[in-house]
C-alpha positions in Angstrom: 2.8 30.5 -5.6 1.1 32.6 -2.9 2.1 31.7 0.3 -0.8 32.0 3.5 -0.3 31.5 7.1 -3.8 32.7 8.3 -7.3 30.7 8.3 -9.1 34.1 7.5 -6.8 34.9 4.7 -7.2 31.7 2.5 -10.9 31.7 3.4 -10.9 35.2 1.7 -8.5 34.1 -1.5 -10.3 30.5 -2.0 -13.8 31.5 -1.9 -14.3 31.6 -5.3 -13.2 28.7 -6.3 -15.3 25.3 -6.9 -12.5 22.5 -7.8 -9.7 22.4 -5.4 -7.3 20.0 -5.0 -6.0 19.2 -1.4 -2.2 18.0 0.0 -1.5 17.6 3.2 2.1 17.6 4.6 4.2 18.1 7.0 7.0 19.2 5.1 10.0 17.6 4.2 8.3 17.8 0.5 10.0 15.0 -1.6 8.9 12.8 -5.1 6.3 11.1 -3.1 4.5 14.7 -2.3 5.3 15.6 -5.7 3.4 12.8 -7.4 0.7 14.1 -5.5 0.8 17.3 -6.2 1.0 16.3 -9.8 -2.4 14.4 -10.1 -3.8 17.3 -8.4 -2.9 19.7 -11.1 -3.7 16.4 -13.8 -7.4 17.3 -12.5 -7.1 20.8 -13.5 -7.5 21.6 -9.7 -6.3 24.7 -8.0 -3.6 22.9 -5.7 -3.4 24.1 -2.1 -0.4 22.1 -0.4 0.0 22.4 3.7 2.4 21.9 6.0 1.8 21.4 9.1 3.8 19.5 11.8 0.9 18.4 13.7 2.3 17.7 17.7 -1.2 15.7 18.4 0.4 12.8 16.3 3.1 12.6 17.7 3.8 9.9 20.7 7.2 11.2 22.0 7.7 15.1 22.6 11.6 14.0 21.3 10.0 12.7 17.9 8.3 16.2 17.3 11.2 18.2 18.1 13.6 16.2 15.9 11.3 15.5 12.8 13.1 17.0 9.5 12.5 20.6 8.9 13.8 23.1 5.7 11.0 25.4 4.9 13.1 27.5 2.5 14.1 23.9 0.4 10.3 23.1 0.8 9.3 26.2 -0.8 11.1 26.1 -3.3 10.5 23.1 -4.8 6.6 23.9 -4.5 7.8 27.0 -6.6 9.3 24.8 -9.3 6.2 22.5 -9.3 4.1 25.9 -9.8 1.6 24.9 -6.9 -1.2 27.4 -6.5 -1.1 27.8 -2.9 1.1 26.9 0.7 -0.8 26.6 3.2 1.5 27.3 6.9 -0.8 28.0 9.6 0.4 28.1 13.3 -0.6 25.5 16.1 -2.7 28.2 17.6 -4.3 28.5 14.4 -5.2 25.1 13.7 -6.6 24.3 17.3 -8.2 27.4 18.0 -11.6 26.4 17.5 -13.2 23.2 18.9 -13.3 19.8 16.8 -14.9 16.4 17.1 -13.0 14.2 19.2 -11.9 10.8 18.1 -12.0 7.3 19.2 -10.8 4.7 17.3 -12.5 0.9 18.2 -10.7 -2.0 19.0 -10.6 -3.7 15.6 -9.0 -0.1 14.4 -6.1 -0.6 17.0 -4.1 -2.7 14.7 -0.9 -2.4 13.0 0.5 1.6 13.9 -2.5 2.4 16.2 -1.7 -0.5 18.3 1.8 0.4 19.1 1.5 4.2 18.7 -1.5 5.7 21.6 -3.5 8.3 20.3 -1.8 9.0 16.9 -4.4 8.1 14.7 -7.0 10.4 17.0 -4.4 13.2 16.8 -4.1 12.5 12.9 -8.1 12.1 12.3 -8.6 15.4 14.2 -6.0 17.9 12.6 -7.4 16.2 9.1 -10.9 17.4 10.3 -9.6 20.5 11.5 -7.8 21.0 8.2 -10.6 19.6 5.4 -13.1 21.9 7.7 -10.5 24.8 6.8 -10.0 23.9 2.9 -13.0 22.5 1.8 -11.5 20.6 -1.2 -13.6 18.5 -3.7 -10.4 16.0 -3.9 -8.1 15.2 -1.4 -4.6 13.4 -2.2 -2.7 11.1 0.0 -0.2 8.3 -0.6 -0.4 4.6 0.1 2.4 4.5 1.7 0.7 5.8 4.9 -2.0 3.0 4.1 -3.1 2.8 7.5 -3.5 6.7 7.6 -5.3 6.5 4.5 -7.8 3.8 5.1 -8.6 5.8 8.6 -9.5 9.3 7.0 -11.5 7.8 4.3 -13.4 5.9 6.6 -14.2 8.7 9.1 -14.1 11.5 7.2 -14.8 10.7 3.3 -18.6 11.1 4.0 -18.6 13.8 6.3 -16.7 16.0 3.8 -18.0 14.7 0.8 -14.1 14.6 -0.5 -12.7 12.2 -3.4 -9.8 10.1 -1.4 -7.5 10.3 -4.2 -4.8 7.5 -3.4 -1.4 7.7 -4.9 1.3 5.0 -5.2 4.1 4.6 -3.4 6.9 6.6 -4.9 10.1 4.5 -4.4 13.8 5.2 -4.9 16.1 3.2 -7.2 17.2 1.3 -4.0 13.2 0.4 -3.6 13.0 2.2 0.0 9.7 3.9 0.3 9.9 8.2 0.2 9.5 9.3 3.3 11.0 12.5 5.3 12.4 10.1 8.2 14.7 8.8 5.6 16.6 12.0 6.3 17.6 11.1 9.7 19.4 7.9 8.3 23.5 7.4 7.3 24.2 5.6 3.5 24.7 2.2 5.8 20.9 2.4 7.7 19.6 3.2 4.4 21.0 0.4 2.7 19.8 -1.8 5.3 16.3 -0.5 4.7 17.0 -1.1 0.7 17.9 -5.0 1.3 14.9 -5.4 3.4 12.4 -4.0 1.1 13.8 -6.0 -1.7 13.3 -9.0 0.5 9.6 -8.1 1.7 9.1 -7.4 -2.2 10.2 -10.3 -3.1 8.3 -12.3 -0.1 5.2 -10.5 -1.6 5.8 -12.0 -4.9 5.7 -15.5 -3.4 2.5 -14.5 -0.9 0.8 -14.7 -4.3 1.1 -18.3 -5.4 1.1 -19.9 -1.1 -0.4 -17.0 0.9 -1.2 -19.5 3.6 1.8 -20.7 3.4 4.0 -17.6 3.9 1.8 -16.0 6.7 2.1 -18.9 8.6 6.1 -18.9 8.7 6.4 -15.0 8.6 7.1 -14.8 12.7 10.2 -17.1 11.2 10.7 -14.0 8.9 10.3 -11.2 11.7 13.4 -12.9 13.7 15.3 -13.4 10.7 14.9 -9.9 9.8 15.7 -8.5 12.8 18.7 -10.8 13.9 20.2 -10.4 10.5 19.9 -6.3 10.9 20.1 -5.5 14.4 16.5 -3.7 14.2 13.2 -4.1 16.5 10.0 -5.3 14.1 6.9 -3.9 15.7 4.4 -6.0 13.2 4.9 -8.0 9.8 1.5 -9.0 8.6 -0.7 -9.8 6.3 -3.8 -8.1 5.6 -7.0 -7.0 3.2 -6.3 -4.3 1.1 -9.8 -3.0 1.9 -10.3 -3.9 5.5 -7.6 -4.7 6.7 -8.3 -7.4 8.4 -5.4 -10.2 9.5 -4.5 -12.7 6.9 -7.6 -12.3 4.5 -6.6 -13.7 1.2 -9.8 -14.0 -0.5 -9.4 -10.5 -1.6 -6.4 -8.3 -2.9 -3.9 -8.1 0.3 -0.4 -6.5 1.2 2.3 -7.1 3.4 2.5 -4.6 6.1 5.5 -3.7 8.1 6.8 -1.3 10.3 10.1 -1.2 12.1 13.0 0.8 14.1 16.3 1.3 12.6 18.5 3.3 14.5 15.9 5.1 16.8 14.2 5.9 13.7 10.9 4.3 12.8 10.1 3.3 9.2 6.5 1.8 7.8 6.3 0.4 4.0 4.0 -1.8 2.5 3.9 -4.5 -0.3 
């Protein structure tokens, strides 16, 4: 694995190549990234992983500073899954030149973006910033970030002409989603967070047969939830898989949540 920290020198060492796959991280590197990584590579695609804790995205200057880092553990598993390329370019780097600014309309201010001020600008401009760096036919992203997801393809999917590759949510036996917060949570949070994803997957299950039905009591739910677990819910909804709008069951839908636990704040979907 070659490892490059400068814009100029993976411009010089990916030139060449026509079919390269794309990951973008901010470290913490996990199963979920791996799976990623993996279907990249499936595609016979030269992999370039990055990771790049991106302060725009950030709400809280306390949330940056204390967000997991281990760059020596992260490089070393990207070793072991033989990735082509790292990607660690500095913040001076990355925002050195200027970009297209963002603004996300009202009926995109749901769910995180309604709650969290100028994330998903500060996540849809390093992503530009990034893409205009790489270049990559395919770019691969988990659902578990659906939001996230369903934002870059729909403002920057054309402009790049980039294949949203969209992977599954990579789970642990205890069903909690992958995710690098996780870190920052003691065995009794993280069983909490188990026991209310095997609820919410189980709630799901029922969504199918009375969707209706269990939208119309899930405020019921969010109390419960949070009385039961000592944790704030910031939204549990219902929406369309493919525009996410509120309580749309004539198409495929999930169950959308996102919640704090300890001063640490967890999203997952169903």
């Amino acid at each position: 694995m070659k490892i490059i920290t400068s814009i100029f020198d993976l411009n010089k060492e990916i030139k060449n190549y026509k079919n390269i796959g794309f990951v973008p991280t901010m470290g913490g590197i996990h199963a979920g990234h791996s799976s990623l990584i993996k279907a990249s590579q499936k595609n016979k695609s030269k992999t370039i992983v990055s990771i790049f804790i991106n302060p725009t995205q950030f709400n809280k200057k306390n949330d940056f500073k204390k967000y997991p880092r281990n760059i020596n553990k992260d490089i070393a598993i990207l070793k072991k899954l033989n990735v082509d390329y790292l990607f660690r370019p500095s913040v001076k780097d990355v925002y050195r030149f200027k970009s297209k600014k963002f603004n996300l309309k009202k009926s995109d201010k749901i769910l995180c973006a309604k709650s969290r001020n100028g994330h998903f600008e500060g996540v849809l401009d390093v992503m530009n910033r990034l893409m205009s760096i790489i270049k990559s036919k395919d770019l691969y992203m988990g659902e578990k970030d659906y939001q996230q997801l369903y934002l870059i393809k729909k403002f920057l999917s054309k402009k790049f002409r980039v294949r949203i590759n969209s992977c599954p949510t990579v789970r642990i036996k205890n069903k909690v989603a992958l995710s690098t917060r996780n870190k920052l949570l003691n065995k009794k949070y993280l069983k909490i967070a188990s026991e209310i994803a095997l609820f919410l997957r189980k709630l799901k299950r029922k969504s199918k047969f009375q969707p209706s039905e269990i939208a119309s009591i899930l405020p019921n739910y969010k109390i419960l939830l949070e009385t039961k677990y000592n944790i704030k819910i910031d939204y549990l909804e219902f929406r369309d898989e493919k525009n996410l709008e509120l309580n749309n069951f004539k198409n495929k839908f999930r169950l959308f949540i996102a919640y704090n636990i300890n001063n640490v704040r967890l999203i997952d979907n169903f």
